[in-house]
N, C-alpha and C positions, 0 to 999 in steps of 0.2 A: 504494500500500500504506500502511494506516495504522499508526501505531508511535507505543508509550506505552512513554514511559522512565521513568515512577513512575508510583505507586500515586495518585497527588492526578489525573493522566490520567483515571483509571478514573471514568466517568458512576456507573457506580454508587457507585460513592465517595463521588463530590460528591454527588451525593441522600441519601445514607448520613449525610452531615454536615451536610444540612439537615434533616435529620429529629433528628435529635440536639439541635442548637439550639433547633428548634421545642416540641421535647417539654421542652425548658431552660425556654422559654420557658412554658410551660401548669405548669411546677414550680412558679413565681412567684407564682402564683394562693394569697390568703394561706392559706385552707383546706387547700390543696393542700401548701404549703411547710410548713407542721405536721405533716401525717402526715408523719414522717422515714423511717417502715420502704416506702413504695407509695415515696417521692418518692425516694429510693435505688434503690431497687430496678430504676425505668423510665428513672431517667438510667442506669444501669448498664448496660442492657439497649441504649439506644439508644447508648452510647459503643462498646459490641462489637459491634454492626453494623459502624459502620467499622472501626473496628479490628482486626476480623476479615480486613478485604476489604484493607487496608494489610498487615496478618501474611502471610494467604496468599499476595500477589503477591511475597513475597521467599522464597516454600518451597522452590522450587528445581525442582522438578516440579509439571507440570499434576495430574494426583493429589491430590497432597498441597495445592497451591490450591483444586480443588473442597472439598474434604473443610472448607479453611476457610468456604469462601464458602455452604457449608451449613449452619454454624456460624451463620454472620453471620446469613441467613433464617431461620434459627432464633430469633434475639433479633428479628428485627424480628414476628415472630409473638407474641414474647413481651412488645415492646412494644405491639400494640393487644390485647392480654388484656388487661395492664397499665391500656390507657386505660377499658375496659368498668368496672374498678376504678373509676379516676376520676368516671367519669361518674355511677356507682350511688351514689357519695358524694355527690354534684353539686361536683367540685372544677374540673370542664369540664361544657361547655355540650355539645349534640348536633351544633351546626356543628364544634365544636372537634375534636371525637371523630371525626366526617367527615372533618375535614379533614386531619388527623396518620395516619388509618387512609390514607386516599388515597396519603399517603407513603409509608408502610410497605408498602402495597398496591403502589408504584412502582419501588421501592428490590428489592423482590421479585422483578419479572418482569424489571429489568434484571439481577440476579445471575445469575435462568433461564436470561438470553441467555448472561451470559458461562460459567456453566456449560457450555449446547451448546457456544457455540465451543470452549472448552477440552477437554470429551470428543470432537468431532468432533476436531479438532488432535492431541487423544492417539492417534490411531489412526494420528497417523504417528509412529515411533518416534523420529527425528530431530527433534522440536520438544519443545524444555524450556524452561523459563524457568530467563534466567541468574541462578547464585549472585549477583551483585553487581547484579542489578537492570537487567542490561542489556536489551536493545531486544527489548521482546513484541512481535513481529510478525504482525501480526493480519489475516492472511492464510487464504483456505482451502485452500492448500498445492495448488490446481489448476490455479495460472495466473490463475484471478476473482479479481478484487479484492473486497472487504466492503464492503457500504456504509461511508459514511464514521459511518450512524451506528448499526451492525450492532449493537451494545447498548441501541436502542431500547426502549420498554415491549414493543412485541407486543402483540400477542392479551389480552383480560381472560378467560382460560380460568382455573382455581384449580388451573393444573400443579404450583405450589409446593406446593402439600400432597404430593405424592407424593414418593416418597425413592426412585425409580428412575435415581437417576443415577449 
């Protein structure tokens, strides 16, 4: 059984804060670091991707995490609009715009995952995540165990655009 005792655990997280950097990174570009209103705007958007996914994992209920972790997909959609910005200025290149979208694109289908898991898990009434952060047991409550890397990307379906979760 695998077990994450923080929120820095969570795969998606750690993609979530490389994407953040990255997009730090492509700020620096001097054209880029002048526009102050775009260059705010998409380091903002990429800091509440995690931050979101670190907020929800301490809510106390699976519920109340999804609800963050759609928050979160939410800003990473609204970092590669963000970079279409960029790019139309040419403050990034079209590799760059690829290459930060790809992340976002990643950081996406791993949230998807922990989404499912989290609504499959809500359907048993006895699995909450602890007030203090204690041990998310990331089990399918059947007896199987998850893979060890059951947060994988998945599938390149564009399930994130739906809000049926």
């Amino acid at each position: 059984m695998t077990k994450v005792r923080r929120f820095e655990d969570l795969i998606c997280w750690q993609k979530a804060r490389k994407l953040a950097n990255s997009i730090h990174g492509l700020t620096r570009h001097p054209e880029f670091s002048r526009d102050f209103r775009l260059r705010d705007q998409i380091l903002d958007a990429a800091g509440s991707v995690m931050h979101n996914i670190a907020e929800g994992s301490d809510a106390g209920t699976d519920p109340e995490f999804v609800r963050f972790l759609k928050m979160a997909r939410r800003s990473a959609s609204e970092v590669q609009s963000e970079l279409y910005l960029a790019l139309d200025r040419k403050y990034i290149t079209e590799v760059e715009l690829k290459q930060a979208c790809d992340q976002a694109d990643e950081v996406k289908r791993l949230i998807n995952g922990l989404i499912a898991y989290l609504r499959k898990s809500g359907q048993n009434a006895e699995h909450r995540i602890g007030e203090t952060q204690a041990d998310y047991i990331l089990d399918d409550h059947d007896g199987d165990e998850l893979p060890a890397d059951f947060l994988s990307a998945g599938d390149d379906t564009n399930d994130y655009q739906t809000d049926n979760y």
